[in-house]
C-alpha positions as CSV (number, residue, x, y, z in Angstrom):
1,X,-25.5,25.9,-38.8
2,X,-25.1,25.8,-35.3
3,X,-26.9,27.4,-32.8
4,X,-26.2,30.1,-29.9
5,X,-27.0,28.8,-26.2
6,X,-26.9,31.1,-23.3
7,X,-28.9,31.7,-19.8
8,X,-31.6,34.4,-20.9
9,X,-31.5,37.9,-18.8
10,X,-34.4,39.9,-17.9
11,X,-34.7,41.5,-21.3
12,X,-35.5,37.6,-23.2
13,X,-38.5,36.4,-20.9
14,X,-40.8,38.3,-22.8
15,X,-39.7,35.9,-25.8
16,X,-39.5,33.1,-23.8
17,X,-42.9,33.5,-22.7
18,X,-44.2,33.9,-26.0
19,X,-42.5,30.4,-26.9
20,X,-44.2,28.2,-24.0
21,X,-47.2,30.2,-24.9
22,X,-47.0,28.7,-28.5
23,X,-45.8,25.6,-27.2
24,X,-48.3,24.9,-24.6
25,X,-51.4,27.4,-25.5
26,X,-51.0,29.2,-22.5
27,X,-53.7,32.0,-22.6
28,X,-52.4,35.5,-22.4
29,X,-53.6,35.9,-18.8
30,X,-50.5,34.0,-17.4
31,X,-48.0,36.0,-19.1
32,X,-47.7,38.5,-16.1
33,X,-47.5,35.7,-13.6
34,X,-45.2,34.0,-15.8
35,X,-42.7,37.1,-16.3
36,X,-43.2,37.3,-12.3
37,X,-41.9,33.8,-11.5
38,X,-39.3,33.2,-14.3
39,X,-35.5,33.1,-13.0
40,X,-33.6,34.2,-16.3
41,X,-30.1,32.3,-14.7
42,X,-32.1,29.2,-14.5
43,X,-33.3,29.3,-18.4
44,X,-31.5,28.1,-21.4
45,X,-32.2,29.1,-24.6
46,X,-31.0,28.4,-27.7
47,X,-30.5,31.0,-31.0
48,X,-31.2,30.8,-34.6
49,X,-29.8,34.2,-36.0
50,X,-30.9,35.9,-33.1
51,X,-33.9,34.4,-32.5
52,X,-34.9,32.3,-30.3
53,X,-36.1,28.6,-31.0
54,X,-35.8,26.2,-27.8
55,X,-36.1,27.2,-24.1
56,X,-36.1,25.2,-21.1
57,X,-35.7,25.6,-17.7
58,X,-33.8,24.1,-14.8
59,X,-35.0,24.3,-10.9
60,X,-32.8,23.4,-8.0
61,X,-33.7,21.3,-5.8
62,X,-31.6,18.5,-3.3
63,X,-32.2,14.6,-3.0
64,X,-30.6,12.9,0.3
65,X,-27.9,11.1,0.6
66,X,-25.8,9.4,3.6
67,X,-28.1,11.7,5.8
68,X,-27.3,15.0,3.4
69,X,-28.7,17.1,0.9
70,X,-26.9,16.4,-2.4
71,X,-27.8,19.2,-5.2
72,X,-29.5,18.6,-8.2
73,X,-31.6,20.2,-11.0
74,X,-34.9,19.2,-12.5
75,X,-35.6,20.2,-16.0
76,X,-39.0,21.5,-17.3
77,X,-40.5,24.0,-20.0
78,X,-38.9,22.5,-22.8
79,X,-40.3,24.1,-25.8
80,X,-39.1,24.3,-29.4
81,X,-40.3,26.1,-32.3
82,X,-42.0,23.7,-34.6
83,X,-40.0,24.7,-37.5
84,X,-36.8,23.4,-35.6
């Protein structure tokens, strides 16, 4: 079955959170900073029925080239469900 994908909105971080705190045992005490610092257009996620299994997220940043800044994204916070 295939699976939704779409950038999370403010509503979905608490989840998201709650998946890199599974995924990484992050102790409870970052989830505020966490919520703080997360940019839901910069976060993927992807759906099972409605819930979600796999997040990551995507930062901008620029490398240089010919003498100008060329964008590009780095990817971190990939986390999947175990079950998936």
């Amino acid at each position: 079955m295939p699976f939704d994908t779409r950038f999370l909105t403010q509503d979905d971080l608490e989840d998201a959170f709650r998946l890199d705190q599974e995924t990484f045992n992050l102790p409870e005490e970052h989830r505020e900073l966490w919520i703080r610092n997360a940019v839901p257009e910069r976060r993927l996620s992807a759906f099972d029925d409605g819930r979600m299994v796999g997040a990551t997220a995507v930062h901008a940043f620029g490398q240089f080239f010919g003498e100008r800044s060329v964008p590009m994204g780095g990817v971190s916070d990939v986390a999947v469900v175990p079950e998936h």
